[in-house]
C-alpha positions as CSV (number, residue, x, y, z in Angstrom):
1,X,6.4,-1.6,4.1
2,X,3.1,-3.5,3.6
3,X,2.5,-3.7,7.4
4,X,2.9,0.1,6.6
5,X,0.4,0.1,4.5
6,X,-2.1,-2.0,6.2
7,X,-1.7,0.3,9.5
8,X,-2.3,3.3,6.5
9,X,-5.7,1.4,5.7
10,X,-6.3,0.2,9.4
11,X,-6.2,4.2,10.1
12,X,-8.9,5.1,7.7
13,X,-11.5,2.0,8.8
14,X,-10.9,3.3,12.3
15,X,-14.4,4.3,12.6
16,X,-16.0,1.7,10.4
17,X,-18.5,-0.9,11.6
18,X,-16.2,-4.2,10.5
19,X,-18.7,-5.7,8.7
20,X,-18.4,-8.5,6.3
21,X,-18.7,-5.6,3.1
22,X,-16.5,-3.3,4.8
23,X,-13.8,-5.7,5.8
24,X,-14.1,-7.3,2.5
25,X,-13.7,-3.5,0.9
26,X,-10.5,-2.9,2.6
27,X,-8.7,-5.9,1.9
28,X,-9.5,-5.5,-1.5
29,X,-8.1,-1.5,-1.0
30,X,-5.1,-3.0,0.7
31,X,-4.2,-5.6,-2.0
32,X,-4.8,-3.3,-4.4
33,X,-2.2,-0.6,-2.7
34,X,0.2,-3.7,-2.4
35,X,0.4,-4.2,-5.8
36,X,1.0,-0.5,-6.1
37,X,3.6,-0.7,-4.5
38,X,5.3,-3.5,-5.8
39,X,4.6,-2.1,-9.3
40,X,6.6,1.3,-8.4
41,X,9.6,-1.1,-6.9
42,X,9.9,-2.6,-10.0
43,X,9.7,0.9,-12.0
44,X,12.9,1.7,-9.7
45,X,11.1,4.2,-7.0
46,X,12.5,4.0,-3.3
47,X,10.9,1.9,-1.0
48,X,9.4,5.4,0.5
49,X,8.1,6.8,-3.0
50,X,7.1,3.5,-3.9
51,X,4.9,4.2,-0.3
52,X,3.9,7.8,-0.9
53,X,2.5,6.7,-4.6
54,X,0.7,3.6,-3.6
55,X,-1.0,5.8,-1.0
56,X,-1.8,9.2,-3.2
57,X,-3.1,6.7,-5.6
58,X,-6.4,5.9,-2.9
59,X,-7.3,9.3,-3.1
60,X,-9.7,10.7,-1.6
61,X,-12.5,8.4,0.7
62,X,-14.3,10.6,2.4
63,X,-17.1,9.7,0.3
64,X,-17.2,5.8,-0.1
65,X,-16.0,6.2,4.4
66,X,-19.2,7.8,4.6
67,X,-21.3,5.4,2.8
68,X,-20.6,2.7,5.0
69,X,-21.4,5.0,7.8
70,X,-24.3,5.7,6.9
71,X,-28.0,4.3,8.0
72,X,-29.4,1.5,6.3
73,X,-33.2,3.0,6.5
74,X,-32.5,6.2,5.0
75,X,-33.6,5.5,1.3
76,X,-31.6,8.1,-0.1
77,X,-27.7,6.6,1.1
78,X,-25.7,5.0,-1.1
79,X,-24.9,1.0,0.2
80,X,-22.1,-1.1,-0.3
81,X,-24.4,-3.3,-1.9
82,X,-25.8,-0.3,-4.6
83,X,-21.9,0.4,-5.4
84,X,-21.3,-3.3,-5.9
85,X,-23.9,-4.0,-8.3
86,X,-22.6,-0.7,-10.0
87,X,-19.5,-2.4,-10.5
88,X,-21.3,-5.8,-11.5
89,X,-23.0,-3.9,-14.1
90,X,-20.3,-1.9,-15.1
91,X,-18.0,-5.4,-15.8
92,X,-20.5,-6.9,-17.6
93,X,-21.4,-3.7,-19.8
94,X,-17.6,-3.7,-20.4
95,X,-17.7,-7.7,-21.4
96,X,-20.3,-7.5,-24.2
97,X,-18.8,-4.4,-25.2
98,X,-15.6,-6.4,-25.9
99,X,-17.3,-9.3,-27.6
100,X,-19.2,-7.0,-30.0
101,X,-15.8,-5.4,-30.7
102,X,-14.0,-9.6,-31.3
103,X,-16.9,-10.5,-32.9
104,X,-16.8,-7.7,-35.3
105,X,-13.1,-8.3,-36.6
């Protein structure tokens, strides 16, 4: 089932340039999906729920497809790079956040 998966994943990134960010991005969606999967097997679901929820739970990408399609020059897109440091950001707002909350107990 996880070659299932990775075709699933394969199928979106059909029309992505396979750069080093966007292969990067979809192994990290398809591990993720894996795990998913695994998780539901161990809840109990059928190998083909187990599927159907590891893939509902990508939702939609229409929107992060499209930022990898789009041009580099345009100073308005959104880059792989922009979403990363979000995420950078994001974990280390998150990390003080829980060492003010340990330090404060």
């Amino acid at each position: 089932m996880e070659d299932k998966l990775r075709a699933y994943m394969d199928h979106l990134f059909r029309d992505v340039k396979p750069t080093r960010s966007s292969v990067e991005l979809k192994e990290e969606i398809i591990q993720n999906l894996v795990d998913k999967y695994h998780d539901m097997l161990a809840e109990g679901k059928t190998p083909e729920a187990a599927y159907n929820i590891a893939v509902a739970s990508v939702g939609d990408t229409d929107e992060l497809l499209s930022a990898l399609h789009q041009d580099r020059g345009n100073p308005n897109s959104v880059t792989l790079e922009d979403i990363e440091k979000g995420r950078r950001k994001s974990a280390l707002l998150t990390a003080i956040a829980v060492m003010m909350y340990i330090v404060r107990i």
